[in-house]
N, CA and C atoms as a LAMMPS dump frame, in Angstrom:
ITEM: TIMESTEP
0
ITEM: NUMBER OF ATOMS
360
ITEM: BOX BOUNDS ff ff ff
-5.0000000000000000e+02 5.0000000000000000e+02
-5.0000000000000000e+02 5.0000000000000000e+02
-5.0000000000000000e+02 5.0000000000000000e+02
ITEM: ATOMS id mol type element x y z
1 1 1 N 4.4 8.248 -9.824
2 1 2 C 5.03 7.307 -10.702
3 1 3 C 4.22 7.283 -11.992
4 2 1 N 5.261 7.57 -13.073
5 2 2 C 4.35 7.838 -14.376
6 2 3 C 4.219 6.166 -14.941
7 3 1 N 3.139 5.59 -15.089
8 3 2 C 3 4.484 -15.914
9 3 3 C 2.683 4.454 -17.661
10 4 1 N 3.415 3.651 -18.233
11 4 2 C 3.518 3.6 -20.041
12 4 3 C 2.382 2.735 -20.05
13 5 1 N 1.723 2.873 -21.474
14 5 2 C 1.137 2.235 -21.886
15 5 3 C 1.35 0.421 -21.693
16 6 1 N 2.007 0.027 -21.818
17 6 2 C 2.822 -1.648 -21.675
18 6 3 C 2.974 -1.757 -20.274
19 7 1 N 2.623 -1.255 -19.315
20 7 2 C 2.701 -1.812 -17.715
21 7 3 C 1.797 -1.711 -17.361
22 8 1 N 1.289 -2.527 -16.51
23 8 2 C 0.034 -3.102 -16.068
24 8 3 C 0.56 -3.554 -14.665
25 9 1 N -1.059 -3.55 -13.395
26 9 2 C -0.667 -3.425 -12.39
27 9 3 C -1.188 -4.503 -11.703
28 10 1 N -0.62 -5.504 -10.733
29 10 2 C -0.99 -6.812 -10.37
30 10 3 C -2.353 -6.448 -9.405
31 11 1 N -3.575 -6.998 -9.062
32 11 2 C -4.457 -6.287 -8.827
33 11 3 C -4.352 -7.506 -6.773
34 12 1 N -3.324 -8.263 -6.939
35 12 2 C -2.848 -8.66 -5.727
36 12 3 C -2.175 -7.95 -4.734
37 13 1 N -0.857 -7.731 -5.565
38 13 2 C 0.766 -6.507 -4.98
39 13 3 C 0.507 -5.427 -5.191
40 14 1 N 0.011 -4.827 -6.384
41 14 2 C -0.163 -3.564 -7.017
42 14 3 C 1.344 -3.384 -7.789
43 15 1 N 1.774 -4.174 -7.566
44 15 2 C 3.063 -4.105 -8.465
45 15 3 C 2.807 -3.673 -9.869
46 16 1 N 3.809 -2.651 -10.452
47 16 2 C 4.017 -3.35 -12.067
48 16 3 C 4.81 -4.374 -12.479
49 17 1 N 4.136 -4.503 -14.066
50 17 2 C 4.375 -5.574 -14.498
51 17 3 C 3.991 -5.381 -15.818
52 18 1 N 5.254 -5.848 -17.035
53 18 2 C 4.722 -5.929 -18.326
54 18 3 C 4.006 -6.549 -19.157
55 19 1 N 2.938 -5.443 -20.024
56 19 2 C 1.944 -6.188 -20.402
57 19 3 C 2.806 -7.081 -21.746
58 20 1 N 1.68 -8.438 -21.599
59 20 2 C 2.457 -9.422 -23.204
60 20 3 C 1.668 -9.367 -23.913
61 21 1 N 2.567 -8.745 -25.127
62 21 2 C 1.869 -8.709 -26.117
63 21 3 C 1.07 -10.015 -26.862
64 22 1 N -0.022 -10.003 -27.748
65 22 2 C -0.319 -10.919 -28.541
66 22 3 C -2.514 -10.595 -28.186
67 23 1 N -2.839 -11.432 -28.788
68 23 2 C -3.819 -11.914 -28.548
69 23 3 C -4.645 -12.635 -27.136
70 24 1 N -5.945 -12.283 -26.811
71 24 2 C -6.328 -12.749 -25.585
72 24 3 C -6.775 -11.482 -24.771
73 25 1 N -7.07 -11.832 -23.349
74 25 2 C -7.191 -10.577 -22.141
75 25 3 C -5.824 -10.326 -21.77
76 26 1 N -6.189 -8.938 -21.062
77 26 2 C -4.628 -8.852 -20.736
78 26 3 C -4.767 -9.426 -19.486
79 27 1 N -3.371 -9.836 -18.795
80 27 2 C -3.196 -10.509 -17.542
81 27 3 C -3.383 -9.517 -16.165
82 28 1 N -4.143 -10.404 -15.447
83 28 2 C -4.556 -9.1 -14.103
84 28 3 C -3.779 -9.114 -12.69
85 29 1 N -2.679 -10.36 -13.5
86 29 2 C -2.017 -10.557 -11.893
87 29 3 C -0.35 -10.874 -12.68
88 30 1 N 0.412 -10.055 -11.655
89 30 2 C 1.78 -10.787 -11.969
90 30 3 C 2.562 -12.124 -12.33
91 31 1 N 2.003 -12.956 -11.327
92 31 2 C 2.818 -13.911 -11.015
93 31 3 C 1.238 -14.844 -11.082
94 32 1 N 1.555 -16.607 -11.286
95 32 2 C 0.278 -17.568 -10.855
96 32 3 C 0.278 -17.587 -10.022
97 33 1 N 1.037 -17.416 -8.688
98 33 2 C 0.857 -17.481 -7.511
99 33 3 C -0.302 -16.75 -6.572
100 34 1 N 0.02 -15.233 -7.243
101 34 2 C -1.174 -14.164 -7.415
102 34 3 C -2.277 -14.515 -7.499
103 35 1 N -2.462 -14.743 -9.025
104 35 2 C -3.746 -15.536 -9.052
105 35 3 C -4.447 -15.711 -8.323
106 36 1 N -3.636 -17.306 -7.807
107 36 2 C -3.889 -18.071 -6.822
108 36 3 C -4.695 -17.309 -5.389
109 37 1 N -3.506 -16.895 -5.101
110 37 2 C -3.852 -16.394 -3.475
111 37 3 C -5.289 -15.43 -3.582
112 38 1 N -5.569 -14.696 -5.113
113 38 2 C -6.676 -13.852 -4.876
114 38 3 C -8.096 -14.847 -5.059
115 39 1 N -7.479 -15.895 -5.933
116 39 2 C -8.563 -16.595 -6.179
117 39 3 C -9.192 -17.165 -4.731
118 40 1 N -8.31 -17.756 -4.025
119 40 2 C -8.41 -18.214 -2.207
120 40 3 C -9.011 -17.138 -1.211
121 41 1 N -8.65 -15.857 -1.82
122 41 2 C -8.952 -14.832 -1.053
123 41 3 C -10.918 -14.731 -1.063
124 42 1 N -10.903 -14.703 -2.286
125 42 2 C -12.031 -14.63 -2.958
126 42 3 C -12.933 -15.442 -2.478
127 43 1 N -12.678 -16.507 -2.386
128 43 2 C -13.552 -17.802 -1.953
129 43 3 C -13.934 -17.577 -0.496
130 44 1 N -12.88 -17.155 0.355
131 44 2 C -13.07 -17.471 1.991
132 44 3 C -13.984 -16.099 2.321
133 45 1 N -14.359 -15.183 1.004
134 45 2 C -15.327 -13.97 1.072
135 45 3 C -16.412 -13.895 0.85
136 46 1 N -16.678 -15.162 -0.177
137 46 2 C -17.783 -15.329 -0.078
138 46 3 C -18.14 -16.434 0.747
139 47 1 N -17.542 -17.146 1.081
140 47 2 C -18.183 -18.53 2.419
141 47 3 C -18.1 -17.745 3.546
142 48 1 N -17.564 -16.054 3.457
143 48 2 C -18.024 -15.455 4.9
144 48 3 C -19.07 -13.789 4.538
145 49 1 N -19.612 -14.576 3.502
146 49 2 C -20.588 -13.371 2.578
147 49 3 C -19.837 -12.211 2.897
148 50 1 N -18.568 -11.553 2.645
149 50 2 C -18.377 -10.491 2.82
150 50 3 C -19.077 -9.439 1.346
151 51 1 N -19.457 -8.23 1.582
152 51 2 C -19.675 -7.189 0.738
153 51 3 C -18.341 -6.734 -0.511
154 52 1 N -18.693 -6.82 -1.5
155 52 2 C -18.071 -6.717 -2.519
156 52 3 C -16.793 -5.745 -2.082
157 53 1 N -17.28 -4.379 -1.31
158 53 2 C -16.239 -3.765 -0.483
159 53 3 C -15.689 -3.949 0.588
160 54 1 N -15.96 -4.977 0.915
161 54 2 C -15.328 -5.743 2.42
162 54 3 C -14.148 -6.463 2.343
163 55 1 N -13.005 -6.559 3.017
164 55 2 C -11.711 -6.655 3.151
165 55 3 C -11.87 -7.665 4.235
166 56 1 N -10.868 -8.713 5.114
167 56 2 C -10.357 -8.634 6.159
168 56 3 C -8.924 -9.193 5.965
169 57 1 N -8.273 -8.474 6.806
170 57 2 C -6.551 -8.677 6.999
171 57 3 C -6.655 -9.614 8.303
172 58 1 N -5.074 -9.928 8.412
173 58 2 C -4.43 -10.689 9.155
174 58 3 C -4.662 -9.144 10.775
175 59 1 N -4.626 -9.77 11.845
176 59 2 C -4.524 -8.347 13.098
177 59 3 C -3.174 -8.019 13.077
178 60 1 N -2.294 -9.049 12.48
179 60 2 C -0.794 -8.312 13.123
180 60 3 C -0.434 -7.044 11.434
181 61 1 N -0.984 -7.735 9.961
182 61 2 C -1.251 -6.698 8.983
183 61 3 C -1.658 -5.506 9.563
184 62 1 N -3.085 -5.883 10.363
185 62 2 C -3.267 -4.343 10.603
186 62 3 C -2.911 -3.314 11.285
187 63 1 N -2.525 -4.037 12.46
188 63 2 C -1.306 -3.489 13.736
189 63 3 C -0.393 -3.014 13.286
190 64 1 N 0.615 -3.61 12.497
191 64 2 C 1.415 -2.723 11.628
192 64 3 C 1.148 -1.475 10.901
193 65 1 N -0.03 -1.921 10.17
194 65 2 C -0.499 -0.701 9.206
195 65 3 C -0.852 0.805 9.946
196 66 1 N -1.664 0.136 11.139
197 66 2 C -1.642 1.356 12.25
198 66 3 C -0.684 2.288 12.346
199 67 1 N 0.021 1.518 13.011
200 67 2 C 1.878 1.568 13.502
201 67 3 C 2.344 2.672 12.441
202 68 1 N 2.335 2.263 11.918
203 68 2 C 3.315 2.986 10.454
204 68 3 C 2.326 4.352 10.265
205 69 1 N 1.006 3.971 10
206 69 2 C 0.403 5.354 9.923
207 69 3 C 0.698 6.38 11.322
208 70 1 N 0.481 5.984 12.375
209 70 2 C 0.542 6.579 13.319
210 70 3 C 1.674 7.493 13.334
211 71 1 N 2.726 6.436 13.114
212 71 2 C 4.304 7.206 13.551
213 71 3 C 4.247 8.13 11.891
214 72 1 N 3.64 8.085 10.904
215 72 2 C 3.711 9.307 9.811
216 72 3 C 2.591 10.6 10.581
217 73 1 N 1.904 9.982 10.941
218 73 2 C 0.878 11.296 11.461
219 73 3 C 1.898 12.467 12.219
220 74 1 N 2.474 11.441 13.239
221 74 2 C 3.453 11.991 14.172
222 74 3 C 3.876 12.849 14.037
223 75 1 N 5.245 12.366 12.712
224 75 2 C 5.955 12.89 12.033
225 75 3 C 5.791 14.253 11.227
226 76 1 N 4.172 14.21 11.018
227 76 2 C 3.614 15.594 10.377
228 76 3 C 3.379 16.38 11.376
229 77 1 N 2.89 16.201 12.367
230 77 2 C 3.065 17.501 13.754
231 77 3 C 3.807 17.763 14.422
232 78 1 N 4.766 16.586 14.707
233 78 2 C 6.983 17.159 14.707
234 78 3 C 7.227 17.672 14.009
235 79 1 N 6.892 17.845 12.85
236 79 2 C 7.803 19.408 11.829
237 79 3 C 6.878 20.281 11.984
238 80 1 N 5.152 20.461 11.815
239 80 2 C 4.857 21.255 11.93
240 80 3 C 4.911 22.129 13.258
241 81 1 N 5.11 21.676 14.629
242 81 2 C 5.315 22.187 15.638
243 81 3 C 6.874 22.858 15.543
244 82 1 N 7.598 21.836 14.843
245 82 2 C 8.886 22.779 14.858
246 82 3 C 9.463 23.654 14.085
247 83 1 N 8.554 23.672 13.009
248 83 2 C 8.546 25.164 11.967
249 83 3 C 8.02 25.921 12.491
250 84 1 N 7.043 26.182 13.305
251 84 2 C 6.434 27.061 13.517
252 84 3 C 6.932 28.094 14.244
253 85 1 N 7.855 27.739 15.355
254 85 2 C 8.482 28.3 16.258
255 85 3 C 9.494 29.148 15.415
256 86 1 N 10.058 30.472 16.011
257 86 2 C 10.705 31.112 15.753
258 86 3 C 10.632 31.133 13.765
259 87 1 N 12.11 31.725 13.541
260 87 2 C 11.886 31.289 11.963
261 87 3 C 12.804 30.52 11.435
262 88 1 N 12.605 29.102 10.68
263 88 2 C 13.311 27.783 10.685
264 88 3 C 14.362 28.092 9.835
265 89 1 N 15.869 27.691 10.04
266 89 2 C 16.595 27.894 9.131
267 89 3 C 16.672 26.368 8.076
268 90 1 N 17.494 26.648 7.198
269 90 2 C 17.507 25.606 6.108
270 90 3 C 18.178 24.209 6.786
271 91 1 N 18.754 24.469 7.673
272 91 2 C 18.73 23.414 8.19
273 91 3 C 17.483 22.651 9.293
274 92 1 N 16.741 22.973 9.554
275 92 2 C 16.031 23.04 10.097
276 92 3 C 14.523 22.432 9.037
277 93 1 N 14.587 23.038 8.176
278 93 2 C 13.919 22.325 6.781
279 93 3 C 14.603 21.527 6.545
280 94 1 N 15.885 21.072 6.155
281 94 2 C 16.122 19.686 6.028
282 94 3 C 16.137 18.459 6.903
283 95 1 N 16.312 19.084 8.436
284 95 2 C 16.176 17.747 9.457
285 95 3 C 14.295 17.189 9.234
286 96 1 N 13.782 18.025 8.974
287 96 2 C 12.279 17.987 8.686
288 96 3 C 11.98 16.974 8.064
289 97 1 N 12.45 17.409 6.651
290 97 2 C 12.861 16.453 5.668
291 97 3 C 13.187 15.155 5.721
292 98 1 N 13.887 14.846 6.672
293 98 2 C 14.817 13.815 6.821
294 98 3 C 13.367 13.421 7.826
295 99 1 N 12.888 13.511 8.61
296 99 2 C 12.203 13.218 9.658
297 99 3 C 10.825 12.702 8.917
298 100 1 N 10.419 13.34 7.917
299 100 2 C 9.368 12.823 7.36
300 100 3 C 9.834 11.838 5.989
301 101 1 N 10.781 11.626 5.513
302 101 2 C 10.631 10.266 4.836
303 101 3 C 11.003 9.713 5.781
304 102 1 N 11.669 9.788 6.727
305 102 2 C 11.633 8.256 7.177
306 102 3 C 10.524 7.561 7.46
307 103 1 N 9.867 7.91 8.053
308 103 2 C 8.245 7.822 8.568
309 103 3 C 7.93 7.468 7.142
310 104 1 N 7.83 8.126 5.885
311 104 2 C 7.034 7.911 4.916
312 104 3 C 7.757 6.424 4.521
313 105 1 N 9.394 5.987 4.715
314 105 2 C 9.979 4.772 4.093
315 105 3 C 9.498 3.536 4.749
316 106 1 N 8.948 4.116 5.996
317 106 2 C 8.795 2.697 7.317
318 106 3 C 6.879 2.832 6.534
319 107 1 N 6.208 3.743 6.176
320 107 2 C 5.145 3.366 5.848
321 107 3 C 4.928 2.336 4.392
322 108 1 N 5.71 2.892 3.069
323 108 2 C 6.101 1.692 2.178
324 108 3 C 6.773 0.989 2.561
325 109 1 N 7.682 0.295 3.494
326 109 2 C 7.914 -0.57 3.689
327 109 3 C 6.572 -2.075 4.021
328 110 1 N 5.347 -1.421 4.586
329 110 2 C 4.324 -2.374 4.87
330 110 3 C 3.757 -2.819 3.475
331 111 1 N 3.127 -4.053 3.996
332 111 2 C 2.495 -4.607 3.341
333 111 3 C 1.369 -5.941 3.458
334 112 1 N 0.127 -5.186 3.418
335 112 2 C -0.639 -5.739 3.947
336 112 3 C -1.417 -6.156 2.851
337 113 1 N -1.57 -7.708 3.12
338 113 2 C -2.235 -8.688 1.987
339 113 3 C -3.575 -9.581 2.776
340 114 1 N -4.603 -9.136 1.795
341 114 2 C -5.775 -9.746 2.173
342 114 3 C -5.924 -11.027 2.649
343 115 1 N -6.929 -11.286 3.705
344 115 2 C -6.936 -12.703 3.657
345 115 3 C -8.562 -13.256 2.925
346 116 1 N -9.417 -12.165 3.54
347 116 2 C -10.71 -12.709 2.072
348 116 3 C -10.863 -11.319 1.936
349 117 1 N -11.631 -11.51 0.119
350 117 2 C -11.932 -10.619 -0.092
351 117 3 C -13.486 -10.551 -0.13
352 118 1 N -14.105 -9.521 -0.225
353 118 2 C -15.797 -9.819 -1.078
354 118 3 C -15.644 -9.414 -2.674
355 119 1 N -16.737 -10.248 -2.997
356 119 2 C -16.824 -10.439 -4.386
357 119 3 C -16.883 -9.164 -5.348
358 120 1 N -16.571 -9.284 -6.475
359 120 2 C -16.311 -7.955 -7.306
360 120 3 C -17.831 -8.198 -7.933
């Protein structure tokens, strides 16, 4: 995804989002809500001294996140096991195809949001 100069990325969602013009910093979060939740995030990271690179998620965030990676891993040694065999016709490259976005759509579909962060 090519980004323009004028979009800027919520450092919560990772969403874009347009930058406003004028005077000041530019804005580091989409929405106040954003903000918010990183500012909360932030706090419960350091009242649990986490390391500036330290994360923790929700278990069912990460269970998912698993999940989704897993079934893409999958998905990459189901085509590669089934190309390999004999020699694949074009259809055969496209069920592939089809077999690995899905896996790749169920992996963007997640979304896993911090619950503290450690400090920057």
């Amino acid at each position: 995804m090519k980004r323009t100069r004028k979009q800027l990325v919520c450092r919560w969602c990772g969403e874009e989002f347009p930058a406003t013009p004028g005077p000041g910093r530019p804005k580091l979060f989409c929405r106040a809500s954003h903000r918010q939740r990183a500012y909360e995030a932030r706090r419960l990271g350091e009242s649990r001294r986490l390391l500036p690179d330290e994360v923790i998620v929700s278990r069912r965030a990460w269970d998912t996140l698993r999940d989704s990676l897993y079934r893409l891993e999958s998905a990459a040694e189901d085509v590669a096991v089934d190309l390999e065999v004999g020699t694949p016709t074009k259809t055969d490259y496209v069920q592939a195809l089809a077999h690995l976005s899905e896996a790749v759509r169920q992996l963007q579909d997640v979304s896993v949001e911090p619950v503290a962060l450690g400090s920057d």
